[in-house]
C-alpha positions in Angstrom: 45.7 6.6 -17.7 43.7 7.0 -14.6 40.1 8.6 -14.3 38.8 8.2 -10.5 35.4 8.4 -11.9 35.8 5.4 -14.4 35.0 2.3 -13.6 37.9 0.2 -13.6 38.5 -3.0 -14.7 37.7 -6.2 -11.9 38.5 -10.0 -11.9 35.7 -12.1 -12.8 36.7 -14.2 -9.8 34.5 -11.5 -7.6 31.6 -12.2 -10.3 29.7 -14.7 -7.8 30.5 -13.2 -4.3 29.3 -10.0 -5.3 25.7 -11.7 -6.7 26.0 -13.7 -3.5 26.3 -10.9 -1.2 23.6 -8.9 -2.8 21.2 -11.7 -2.4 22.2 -12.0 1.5 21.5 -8.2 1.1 17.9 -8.6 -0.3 17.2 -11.6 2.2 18.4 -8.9 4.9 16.5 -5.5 3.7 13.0 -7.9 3.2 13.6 -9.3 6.7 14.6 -5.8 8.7 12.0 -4.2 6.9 9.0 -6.3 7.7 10.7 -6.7 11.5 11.2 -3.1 12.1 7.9 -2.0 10.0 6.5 -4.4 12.6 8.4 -3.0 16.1 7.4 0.6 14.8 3.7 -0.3 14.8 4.3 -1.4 18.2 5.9 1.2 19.5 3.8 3.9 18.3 0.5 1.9 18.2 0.1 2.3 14.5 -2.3 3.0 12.0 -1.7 2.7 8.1 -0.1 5.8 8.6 2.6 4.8 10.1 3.1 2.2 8.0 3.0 3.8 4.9 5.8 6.7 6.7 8.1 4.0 8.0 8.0 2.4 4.3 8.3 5.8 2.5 11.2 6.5 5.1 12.5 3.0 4.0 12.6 4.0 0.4 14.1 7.4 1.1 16.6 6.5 2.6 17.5 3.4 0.2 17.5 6.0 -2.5 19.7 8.1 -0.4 22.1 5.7 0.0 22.1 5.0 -3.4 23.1 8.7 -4.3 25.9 8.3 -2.0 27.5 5.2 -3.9 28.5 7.3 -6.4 31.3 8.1 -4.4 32.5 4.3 -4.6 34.7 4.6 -7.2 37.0 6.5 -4.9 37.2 3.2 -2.6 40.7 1.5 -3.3 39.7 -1.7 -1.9 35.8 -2.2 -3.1 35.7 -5.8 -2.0 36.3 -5.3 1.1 34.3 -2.1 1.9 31.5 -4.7 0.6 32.3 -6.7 3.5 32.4 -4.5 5.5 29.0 -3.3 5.0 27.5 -7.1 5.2 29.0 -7.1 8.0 27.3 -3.3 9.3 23.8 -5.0 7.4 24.1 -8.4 9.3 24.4 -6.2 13.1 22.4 -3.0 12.7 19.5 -4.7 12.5 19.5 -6.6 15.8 21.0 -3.4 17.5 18.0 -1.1 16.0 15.0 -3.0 17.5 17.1 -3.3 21.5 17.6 0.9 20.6 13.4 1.2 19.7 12.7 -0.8 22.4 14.9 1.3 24.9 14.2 4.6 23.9 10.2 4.8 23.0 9.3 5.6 26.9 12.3 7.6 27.4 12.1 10.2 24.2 8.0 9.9 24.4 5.7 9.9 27.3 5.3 6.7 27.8 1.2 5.7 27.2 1.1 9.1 24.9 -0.6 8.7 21.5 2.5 10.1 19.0 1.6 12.3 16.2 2.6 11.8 12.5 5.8 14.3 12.7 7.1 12.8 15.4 6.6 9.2 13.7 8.3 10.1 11.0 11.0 11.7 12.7 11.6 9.0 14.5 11.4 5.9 12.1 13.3 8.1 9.7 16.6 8.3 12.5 15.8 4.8 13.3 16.2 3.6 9.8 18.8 5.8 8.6 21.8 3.8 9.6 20.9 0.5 7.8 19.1 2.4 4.9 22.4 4.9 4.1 24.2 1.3 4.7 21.9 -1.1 2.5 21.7 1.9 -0.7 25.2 2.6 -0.8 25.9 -1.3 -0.9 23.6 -1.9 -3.7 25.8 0.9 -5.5 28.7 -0.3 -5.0 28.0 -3.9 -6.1 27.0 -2.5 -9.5 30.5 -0.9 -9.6 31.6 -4.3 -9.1 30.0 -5.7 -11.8 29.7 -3.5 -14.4 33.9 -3.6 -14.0 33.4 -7.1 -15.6 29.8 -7.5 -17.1 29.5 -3.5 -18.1 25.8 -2.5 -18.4 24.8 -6.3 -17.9 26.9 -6.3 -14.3 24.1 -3.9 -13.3 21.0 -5.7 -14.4 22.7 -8.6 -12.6 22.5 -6.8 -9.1 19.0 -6.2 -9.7 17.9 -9.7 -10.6 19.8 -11.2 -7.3 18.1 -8.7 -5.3 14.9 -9.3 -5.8 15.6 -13.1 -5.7 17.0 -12.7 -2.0 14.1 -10.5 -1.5 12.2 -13.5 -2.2 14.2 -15.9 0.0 13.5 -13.4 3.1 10.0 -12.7 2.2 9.3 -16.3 1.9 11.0 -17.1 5.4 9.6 -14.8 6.7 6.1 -14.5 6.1 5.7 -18.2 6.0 8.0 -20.1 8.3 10.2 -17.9 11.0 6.5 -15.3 12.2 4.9 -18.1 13.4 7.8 -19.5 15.8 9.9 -16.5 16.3 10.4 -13.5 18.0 11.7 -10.6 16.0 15.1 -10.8 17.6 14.9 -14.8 16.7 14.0 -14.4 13.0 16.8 -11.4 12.3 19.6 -13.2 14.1 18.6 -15.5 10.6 19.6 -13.1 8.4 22.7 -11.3 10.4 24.5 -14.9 10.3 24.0 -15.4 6.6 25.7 -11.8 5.8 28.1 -12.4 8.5 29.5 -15.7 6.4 29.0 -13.8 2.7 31.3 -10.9 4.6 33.5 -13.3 5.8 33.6 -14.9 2.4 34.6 -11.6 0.9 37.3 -10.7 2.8 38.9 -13.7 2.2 38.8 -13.3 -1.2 40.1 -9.3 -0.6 42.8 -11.3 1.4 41.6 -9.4 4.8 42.0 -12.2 6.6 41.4 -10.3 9.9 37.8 -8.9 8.5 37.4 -12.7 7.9 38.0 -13.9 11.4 35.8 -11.0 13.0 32.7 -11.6 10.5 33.2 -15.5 11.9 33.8 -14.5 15.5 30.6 -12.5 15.6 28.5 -14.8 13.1 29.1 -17.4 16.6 28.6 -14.4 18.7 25.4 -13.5 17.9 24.2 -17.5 17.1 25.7 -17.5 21.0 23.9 -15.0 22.4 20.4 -16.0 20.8 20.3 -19.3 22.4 21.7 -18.2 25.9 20.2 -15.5 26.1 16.5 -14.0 26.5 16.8 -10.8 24.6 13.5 -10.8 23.0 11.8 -11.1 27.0 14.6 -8.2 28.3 14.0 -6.0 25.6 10.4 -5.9 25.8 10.7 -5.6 29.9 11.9 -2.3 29.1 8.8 -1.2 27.2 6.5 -2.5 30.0 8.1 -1.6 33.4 5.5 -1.4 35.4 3.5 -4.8 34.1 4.6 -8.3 34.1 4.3 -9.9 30.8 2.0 -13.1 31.1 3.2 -14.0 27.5 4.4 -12.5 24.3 4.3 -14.1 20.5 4.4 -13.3 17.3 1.4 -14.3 15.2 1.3 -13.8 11.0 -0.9 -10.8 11.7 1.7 -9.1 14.9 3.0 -8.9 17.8 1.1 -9.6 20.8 1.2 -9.6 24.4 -0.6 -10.4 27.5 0.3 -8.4 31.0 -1.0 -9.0 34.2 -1.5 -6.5 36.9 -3.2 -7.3 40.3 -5.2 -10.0 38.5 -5.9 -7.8 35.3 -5.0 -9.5 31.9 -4.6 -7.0 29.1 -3.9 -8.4 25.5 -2.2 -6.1 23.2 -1.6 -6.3 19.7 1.0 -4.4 17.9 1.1 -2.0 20.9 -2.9 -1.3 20.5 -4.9 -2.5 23.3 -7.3 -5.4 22.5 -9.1 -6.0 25.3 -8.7 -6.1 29.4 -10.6 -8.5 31.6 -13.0 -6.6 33.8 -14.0 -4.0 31.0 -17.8 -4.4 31.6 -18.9 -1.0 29.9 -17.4 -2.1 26.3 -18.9 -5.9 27.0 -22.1 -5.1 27.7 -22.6 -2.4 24.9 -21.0 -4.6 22.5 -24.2 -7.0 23.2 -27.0 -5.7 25.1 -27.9 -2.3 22.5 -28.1 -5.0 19.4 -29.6 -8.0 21.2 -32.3 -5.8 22.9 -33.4 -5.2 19.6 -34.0 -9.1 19.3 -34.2 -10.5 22.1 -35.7 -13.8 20.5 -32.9 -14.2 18.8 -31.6 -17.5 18.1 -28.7 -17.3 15.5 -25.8 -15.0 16.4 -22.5 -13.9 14.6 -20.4 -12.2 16.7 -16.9 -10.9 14.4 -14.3 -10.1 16.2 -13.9 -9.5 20.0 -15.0 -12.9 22.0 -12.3 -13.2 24.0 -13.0 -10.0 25.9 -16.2 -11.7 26.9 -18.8 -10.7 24.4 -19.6 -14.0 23.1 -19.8 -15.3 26.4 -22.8 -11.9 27.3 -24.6 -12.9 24.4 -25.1 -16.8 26.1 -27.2 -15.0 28.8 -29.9 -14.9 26.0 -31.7 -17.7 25.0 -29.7 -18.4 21.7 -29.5 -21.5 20.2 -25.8 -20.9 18.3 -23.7 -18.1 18.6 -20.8 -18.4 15.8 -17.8 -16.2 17.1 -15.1 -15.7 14.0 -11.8 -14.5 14.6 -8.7 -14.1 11.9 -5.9 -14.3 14.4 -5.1 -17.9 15.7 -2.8 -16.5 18.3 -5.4 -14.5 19.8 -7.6 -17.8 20.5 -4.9 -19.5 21.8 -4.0 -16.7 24.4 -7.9 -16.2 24.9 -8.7 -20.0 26.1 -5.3 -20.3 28.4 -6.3 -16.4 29.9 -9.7 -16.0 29.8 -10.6 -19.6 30.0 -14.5 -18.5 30.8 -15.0 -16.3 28.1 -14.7 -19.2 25.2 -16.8 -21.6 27.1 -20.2 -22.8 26.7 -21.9 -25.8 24.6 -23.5 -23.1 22.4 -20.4 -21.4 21.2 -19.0 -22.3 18.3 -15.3 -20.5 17.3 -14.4 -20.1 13.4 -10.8 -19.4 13.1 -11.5 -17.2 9.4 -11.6 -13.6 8.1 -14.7 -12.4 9.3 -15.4 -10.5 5.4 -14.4 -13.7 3.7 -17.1 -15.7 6.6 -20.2 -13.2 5.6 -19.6 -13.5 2.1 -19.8 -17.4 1.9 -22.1 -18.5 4.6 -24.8 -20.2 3.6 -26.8 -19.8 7.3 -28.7 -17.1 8.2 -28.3 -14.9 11.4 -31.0 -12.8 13.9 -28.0 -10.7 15.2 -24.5 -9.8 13.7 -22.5 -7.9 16.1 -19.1 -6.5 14.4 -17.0 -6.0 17.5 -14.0 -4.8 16.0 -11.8 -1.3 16.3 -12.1 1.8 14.7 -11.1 1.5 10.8 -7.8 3.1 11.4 -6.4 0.5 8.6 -7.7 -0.3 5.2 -8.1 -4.0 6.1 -10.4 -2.9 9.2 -12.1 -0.2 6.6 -13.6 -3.3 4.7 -16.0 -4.5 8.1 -17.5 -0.9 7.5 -18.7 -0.6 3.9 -21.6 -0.3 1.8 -20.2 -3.7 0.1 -19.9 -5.3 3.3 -22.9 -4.0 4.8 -24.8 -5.6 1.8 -23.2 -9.0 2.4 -24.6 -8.7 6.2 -28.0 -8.4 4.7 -27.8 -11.7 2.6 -26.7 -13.2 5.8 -29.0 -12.3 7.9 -32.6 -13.5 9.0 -36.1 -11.4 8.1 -35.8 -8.4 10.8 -32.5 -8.7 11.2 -30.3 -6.6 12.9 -26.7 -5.5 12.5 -24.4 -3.6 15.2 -21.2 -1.7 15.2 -19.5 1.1 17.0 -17.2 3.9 16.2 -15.2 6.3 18.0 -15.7 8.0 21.6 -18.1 10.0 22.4 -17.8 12.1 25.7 -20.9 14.7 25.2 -18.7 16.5 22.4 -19.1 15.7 18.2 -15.8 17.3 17.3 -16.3 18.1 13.1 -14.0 15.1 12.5 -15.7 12.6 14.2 -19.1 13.8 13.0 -17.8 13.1 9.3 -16.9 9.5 10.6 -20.4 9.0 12.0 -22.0 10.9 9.0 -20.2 8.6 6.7 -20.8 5.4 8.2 -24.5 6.5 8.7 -24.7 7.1 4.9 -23.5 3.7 4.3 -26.3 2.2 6.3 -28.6 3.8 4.9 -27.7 2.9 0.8 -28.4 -1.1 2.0 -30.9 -0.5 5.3 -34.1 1.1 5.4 -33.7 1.6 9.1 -31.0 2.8 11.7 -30.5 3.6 15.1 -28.0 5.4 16.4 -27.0 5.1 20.3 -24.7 7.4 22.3 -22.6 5.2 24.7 -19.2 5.1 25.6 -18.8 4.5 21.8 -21.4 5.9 19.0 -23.3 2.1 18.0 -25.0 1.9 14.8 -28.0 -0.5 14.2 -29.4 -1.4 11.4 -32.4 -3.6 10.1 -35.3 -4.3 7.8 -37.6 -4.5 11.1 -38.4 -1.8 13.6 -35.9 -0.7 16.1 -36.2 0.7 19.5 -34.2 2.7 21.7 -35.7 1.7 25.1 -33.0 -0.5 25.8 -33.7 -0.6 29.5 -37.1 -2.2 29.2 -36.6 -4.4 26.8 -33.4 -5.9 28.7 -35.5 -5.6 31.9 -38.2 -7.9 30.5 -36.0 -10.3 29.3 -34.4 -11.1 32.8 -31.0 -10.4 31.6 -28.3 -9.7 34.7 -26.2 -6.9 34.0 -23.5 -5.0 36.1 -23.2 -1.9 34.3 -26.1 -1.4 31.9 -29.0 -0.9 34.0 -31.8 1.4 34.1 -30.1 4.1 35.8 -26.8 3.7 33.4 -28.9 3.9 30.4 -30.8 7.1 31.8 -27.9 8.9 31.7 -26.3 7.7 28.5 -29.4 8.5 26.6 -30.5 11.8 27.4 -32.5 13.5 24.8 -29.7 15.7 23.9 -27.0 13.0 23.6 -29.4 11.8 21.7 -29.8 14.5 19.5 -26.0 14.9 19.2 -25.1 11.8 17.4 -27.8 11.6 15.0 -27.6 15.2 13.8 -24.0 14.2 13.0 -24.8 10.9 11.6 -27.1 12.6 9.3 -24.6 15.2 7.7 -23.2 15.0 4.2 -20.7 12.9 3.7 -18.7 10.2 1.4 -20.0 7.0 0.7 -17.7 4.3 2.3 -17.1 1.8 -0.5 -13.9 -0.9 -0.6 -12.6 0.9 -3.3 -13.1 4.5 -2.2 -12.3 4.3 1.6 -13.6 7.5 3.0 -14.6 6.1 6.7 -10.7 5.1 6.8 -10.0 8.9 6.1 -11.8 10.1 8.2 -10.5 7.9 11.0 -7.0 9.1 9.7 -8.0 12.9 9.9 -10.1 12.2 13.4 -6.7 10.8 14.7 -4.3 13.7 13.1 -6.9 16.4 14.6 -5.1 15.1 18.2 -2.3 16.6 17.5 -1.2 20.5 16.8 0.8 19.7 14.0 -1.7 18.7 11.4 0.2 16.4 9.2 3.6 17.2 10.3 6.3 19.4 9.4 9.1 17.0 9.0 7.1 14.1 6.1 5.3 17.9 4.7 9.1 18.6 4.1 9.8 15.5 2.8 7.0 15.4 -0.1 8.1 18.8 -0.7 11.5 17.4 -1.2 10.5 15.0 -3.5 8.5 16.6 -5.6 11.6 19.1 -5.9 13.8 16.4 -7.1 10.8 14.7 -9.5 11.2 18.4 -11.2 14.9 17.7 -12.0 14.6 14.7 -13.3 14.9 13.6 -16.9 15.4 10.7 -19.2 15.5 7.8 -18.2 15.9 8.1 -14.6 12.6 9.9 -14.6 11.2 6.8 -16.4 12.7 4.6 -13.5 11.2 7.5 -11.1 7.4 6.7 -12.4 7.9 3.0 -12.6 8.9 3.2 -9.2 5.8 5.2 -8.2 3.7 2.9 -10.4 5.1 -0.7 -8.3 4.7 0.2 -5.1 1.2 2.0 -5.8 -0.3 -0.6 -8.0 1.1 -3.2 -5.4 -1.3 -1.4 -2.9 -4.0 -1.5 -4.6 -3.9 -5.3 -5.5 -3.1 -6.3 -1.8 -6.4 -4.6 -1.3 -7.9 -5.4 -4.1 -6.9 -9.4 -2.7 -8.2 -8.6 0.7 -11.7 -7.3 -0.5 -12.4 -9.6 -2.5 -11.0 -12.6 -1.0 -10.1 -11.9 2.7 -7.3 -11.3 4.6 -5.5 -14.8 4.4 -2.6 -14.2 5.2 -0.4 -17.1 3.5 -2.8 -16.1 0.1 -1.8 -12.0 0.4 2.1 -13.3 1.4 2.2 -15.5 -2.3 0.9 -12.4 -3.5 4.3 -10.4 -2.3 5.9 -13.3 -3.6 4.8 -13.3 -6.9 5.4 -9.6 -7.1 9.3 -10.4 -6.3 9.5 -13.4 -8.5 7.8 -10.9 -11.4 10.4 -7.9 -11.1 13.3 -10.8 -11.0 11.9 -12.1 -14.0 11.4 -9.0 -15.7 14.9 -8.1 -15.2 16.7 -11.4 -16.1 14.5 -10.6 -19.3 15.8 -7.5 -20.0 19.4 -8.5 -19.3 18.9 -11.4 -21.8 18.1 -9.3 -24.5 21.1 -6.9 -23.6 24.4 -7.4 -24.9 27.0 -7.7 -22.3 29.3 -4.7 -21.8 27.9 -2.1 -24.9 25.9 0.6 -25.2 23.1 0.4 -26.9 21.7 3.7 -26.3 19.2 4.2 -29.5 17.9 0.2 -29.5 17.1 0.5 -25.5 15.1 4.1 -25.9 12.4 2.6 -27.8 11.1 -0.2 -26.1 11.8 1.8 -22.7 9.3 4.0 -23.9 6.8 1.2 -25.0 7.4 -0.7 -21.4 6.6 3.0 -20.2 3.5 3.0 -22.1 2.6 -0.5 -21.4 2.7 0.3 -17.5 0.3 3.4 -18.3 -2.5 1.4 -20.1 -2.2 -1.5 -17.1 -2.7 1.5 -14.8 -5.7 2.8 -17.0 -7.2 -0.8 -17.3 -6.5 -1.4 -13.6 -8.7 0.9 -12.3 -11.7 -0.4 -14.1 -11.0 -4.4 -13.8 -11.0 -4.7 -10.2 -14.5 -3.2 -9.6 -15.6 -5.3 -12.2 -14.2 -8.8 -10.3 -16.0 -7.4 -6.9 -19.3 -8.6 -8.6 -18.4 -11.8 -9.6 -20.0 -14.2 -7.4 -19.0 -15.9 -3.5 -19.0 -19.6 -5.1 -15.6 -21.3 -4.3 -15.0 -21.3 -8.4 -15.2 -17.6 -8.7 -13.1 -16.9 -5.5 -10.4 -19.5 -7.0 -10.7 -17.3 -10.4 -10.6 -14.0 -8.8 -7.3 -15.3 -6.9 -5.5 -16.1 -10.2 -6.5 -13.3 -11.8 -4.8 -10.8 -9.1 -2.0 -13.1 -8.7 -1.5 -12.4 -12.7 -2.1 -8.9 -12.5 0.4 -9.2 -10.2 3.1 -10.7 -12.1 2.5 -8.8 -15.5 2.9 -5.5 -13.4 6.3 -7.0 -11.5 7.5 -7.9 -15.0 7.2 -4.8 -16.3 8.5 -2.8 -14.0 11.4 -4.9 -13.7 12.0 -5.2 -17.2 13.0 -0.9 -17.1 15.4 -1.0 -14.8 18.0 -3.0 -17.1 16.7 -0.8 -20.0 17.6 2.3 -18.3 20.8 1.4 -17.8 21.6 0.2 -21.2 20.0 3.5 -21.9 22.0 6.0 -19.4 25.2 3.9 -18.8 28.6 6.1 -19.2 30.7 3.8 -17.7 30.7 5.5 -13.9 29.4 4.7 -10.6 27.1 7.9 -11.0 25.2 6.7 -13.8 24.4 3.4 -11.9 23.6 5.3 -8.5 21.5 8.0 -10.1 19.4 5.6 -11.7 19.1 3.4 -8.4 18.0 6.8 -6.4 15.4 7.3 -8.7 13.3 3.8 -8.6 13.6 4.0 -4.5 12.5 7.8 -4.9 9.5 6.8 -6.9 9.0 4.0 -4.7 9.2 6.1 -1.9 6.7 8.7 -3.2 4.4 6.0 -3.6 4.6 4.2 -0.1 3.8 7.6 1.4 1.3 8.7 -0.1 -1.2 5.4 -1.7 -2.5 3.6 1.3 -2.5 6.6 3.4 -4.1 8.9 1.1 -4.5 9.0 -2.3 -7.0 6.2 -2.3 -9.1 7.2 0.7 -9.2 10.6 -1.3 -9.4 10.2 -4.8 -10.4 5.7 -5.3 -8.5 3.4 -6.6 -9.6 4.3 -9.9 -8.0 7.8 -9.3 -5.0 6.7 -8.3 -4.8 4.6 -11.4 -5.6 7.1 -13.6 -2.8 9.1 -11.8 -0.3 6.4 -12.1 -1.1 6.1 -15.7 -0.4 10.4 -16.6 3.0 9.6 -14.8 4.1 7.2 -16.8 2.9 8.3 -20.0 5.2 11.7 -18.8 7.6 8.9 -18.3 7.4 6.9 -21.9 7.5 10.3 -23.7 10.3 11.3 -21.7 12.4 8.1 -22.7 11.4 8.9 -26.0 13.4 12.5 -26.4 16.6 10.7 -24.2 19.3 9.9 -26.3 21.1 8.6 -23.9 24.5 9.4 -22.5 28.4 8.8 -24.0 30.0 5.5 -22.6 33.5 6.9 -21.1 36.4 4.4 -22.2 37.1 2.0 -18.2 40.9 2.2 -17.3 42.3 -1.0 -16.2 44.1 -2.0 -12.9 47.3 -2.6 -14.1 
């Protein structure tokens, strides 16, 4: 008897190099993922957009891969077509990042701003190789195991993948990002697959895949200590500049360049700051300390190393306390720009400058935000009302807080007057008084106390040298109807910006998108469309798996920013928080497998508590969305910041847990005894996933809150618990065996 189709019978001998190699696999995927995620941001000086298109493209093409390992029970020598992808899974990686690096000036202008089609088309070619590679792999290990374990074998994969997901997450995020390039950290994971492959074939007795995975595991080990590839490649992305230095920090990638005796420091391919940049120095300081001119506290977030906090000394301050997150950034700043970090009256906090306002205990004249637009949700939180209200407690009777947004060149285009409205709003919910100044950026001021708008004068009077922001500059800046411009704009309807509804961040986004011709793009418009055909034709249980999917990765988002409002962005604190996230959906499926029986088909026992875990998912969703707000007025003592930190990180593992726990139950629920039933069940969780990634961060909560978005998670996976309800699962098909 023979059935193609059937999953035949395997030795248990392959048991423990299949779980093996799918654990190298989920050290690899975490590790490519966060590198490339990382090199794509570079590359196309990214915004959440692009992250949240490079992780949906991620996803898609996971679950695509997935689909195709249905075609795995064709393969006459499974074992070894594992290897062979470890060994494809161990290279690609490596290869992908020297082809990113290579080909960014030569398919794109280089220095061109790249719209969101063209992103997506791009990280989506980019990916496809490893993604097709990694899905199908994680298909065809099931087959593996389920010839041995049955419904179990399946389960199995999915609890080793998410513990080698938390191996490479781990490594990652808190040992190899802080010495490493992102060559150096991925030749890590491309050795460990290269043995695992090697180990393989051996036991497929293809001694020749055996001796090529260990010839190129020394290769590549070889040609990472001999050889500069990290310095070559990024040569290529900066021809005409010599690279002063290049690291890689917790928070990205970033490089100094020198030209004729210009240092520029870029961070993940957005420009930071450039030595010599007098206009955004002096506007950074002189339109907010005018205002005070006494001053005698000042906080300066963000920006010192371009030479702000060093303009601000030419007043007669007694303190001025400069905070910024990145470590690497200081370090680059005082070997570079010695002269900008220098000065008895300086004092440098390496902390998140949200978390800094929220606990200080002094109290400041000035606090100058000199940070870029909110083109992220993490930048988003320097910009709301919550924020804004935290700047208050921290600051002195009369006063005054300054930040900028956007460019203004005599023109208010409608997108960046609803960025300006917006952020003008905000003011004015926590500050009786604002200002509102045209320069090469649109400043906002703020204050209990009286403003004034002759800057000239008042810098005049004070003695201050400047080279840019004179009397004759400042005429011209601040003509009447320049004037006029920005605060008719600024005093538009518009959204609120609040951490848990960012509207300024939208904005930003729809600002930046109005650059381009395209509007959103054609190619990830095509893609939603795609999914949301496929979400039509889904049922039972993999439609379950579909909404679970959606609910992980959603709900994950809105606990990472949940963590970062509430407690800053640490980064060590928001990468436990991935962690515990892996370690839940592990636990969650070893769970589930537990309570399984190995090899049956219990079809009518798995339907029910699928549905509940559905259900369960829904009313965390629906509680979600009302808890967080809740924990943002708790109070900025060290106790409650400590509480709020276990609370999330529980959130955080209840929701892993019970999203993990349906995978395992599907299966039980759905499993026929073929490859297809595994790999249509896989496609649907990345699917999901992927729906989720695209569409959370980048717009459903700047649109509709995080409270929408839980509410909208919760409908899907009550659709889902119903669904699982009316499935009765499908017949188990009788395995051959390999004679």
């Amino acid at each position: 008897m023979s059935d193609r189709k059937l999953i035949p019978r395997a030795l248990p001998s392959q048991r423990r190099l299949v779980l093996l190699a799918v654990g190298a696999l989920g050290v690899s995927c975490v590790m490519t993922q966060l590198a490339l995620m990382r090199e794509l941001l570079d590359a196309f000086s990214g915004n959440e957009l692009v992250l949240g298109l490079t992780l949906g493209n991620w996803l898609l093409l996971m679950g695509l891969g997935a689909w195709l390992g249905r075609a795995s029970d064709k393969l006459r020598h499974p074992l070894a077509a594992l290897a062979v992808a470890q060994v494809l899974t161990a290279l690609l990686p490596l290869a992908l990042v020297f082809l990113l690096r290579a080909l960014r000036n030569v398919v794109f202008i280089r220095g061109a701003v790249v719209g969101a089609g063209e992103t997506f088309l791009s990280a989506l070619l980019l990916l496809l190789p490893y993604g097709l590679v990694a899905g199908f792999a994680l298909t065809l290990a099931c087959s593996l195991l389920a010839r041995e374990n049955g419904v179990s074998g399946i389960g199995q994969v999915y609890v080793a993948d998410s513990l080698g997901s938390i191996v490479g997450g781990v490594l990652f995020s808190f040992v190899l990002v802080r010495f490493l390039d992102h060559i150096g950290i991925l030749v890590y994971p491309a050795v460990l697959n290269l043995l695992v492959a090697g180990a393989m074939a051996f036991g497929a007795r293809r001694l020749w895949l055996a001796a090529a995975a260990g010839v190129l595991a020394v290769s590549v080990v070889a040609a990472a200590v001999g050889l500069d590839l990290d310095g070559v490649s990024t040569a290529w992305q900066y021809p005409r500049q010599h690279i002063a230095a290049r690291a890689n920090s917790p928070y990205g990638k970033l490089l100094v360049t020198e030209s004729d005796g210009q240092f520029d420091f870029i961070e993940n391919g957005v420009p930071l700051t450039s030595t010599h940049d007098d206009q955004h120095v002096e506007e950074a300081v002189h339109y907010a300390m005018a205002q005070r001119p006494d001053a005698r506290n000042v906080l300066l977030v963000g920006g010192g190393i371009s030479g702000t906090a060093k303009e601000i000394l030419k007043y007669n301050v007694t303190r001025v306390d400069y905070v910024e997150l990145d470590p690497l950034i200081l370090e680059f700043g005082r070997k570079y720009l010695p002269g900008n970090l220098a000065g008895s009256r300086l004092r440098i906090l390496n902390a998140d400058g949200r978390l800094f306002v929220k606990q200080t205990g002094e109290k400041y004249d000035v606090v100058i935000v000199d940070l870029p637009d909110p083109s992220t949700v993490q930048l988003n939180r320097f910009f709301t009302v919550e924020f804004l209200a935290e700047v208050k407690r921290a600051l002195a009777p009369r006063g005054v807080v300054s930040f900028a947004l956007g460019h203004y060149e005599n023109y208010v285009s409608p997108e960046l007057a609803l960025m300006l409205a917006s952020a003008g709003r905000s003011l004015r919910q926590v500050f009786p008084n604002m200002l509102v100044i045209p320069g090469g950026r649109v400043f906002f001021l703020a204050s209990d106390g009286p403003l004034f708008d002759n800057i000239a004068s008042r810098i005049q009077q004070q003695g201050i040298h400047t080279k840019l922001m004179n009397r004759h500059y400042l005429d011209a800046m601040l003509t009447a109807d320049r004037l006029a411009a920005v605060r008719q704009a600024a005093a538009q309807p518009a959204a609120l910006n609040q951490d848990f509804n960012p509207a300024l961040y939208f904005y930003h986004l729809r600002h930046w998108m109005s650059q381009f011709n395209t509007g959103f793009g054609v190619v990830p418009a095509l893609a939603l469309a795609l999914l949301g055909v496929y979400l039509l034709r889904l049922r039972g249980a993999a439609f379950v798996l579909f909404a679970s999917g959606f609910a992980g990765t959603t709900l994950e988002i809105v606990l990472l920013l949940a963590f970062q409002v509430l407690c800053g962005s640490v980064y060590h604190q928001l990468g436990i928080i991935v962690t515990v996230f892996m370690a839940g959906l592990a636990l969650g499926a070893a769970l589930a497998n537990r309570r399984g029986k190995s090899g049956s088909h219990a079809s009518a026992p798995a339907a029910k508590p699928l549905a509940f875990l559905a259900f369960a998912i829904a009313g965390y969703a629906f509680l979600l969305g009302f808890l967080l707000p809740l924990l943002n007025r708790l109070g900025n003592t060290a106790s409650s910041l400590a509480l709020i930190k276990a609370v999330i990180a529980l959130l955080t593992l209840v929701l892993a847990a019970l999203v993990g726990m349906q995978f395992p139950l599907a299966n039980r629920l759905e499993f026929d005894g073929t490859v297809a039933g595994a790999s249509r069940l896989y496609t649907a969780d990345f699917a999901g996933s992927c729906l989720g990634a695209l569409l959370a961060g980048t717009l459903l909560i700047p649109i509709i809150g995080v409270t929408g978005v839980c509410l909208l998670t919760a409908a899907l996976n009550l659709a889902g618990g119903a669904a699982a309800l009316f499935t009765k699962g499908a017949p188990l098909k009788t395995a051959c065996k390999n004679d």
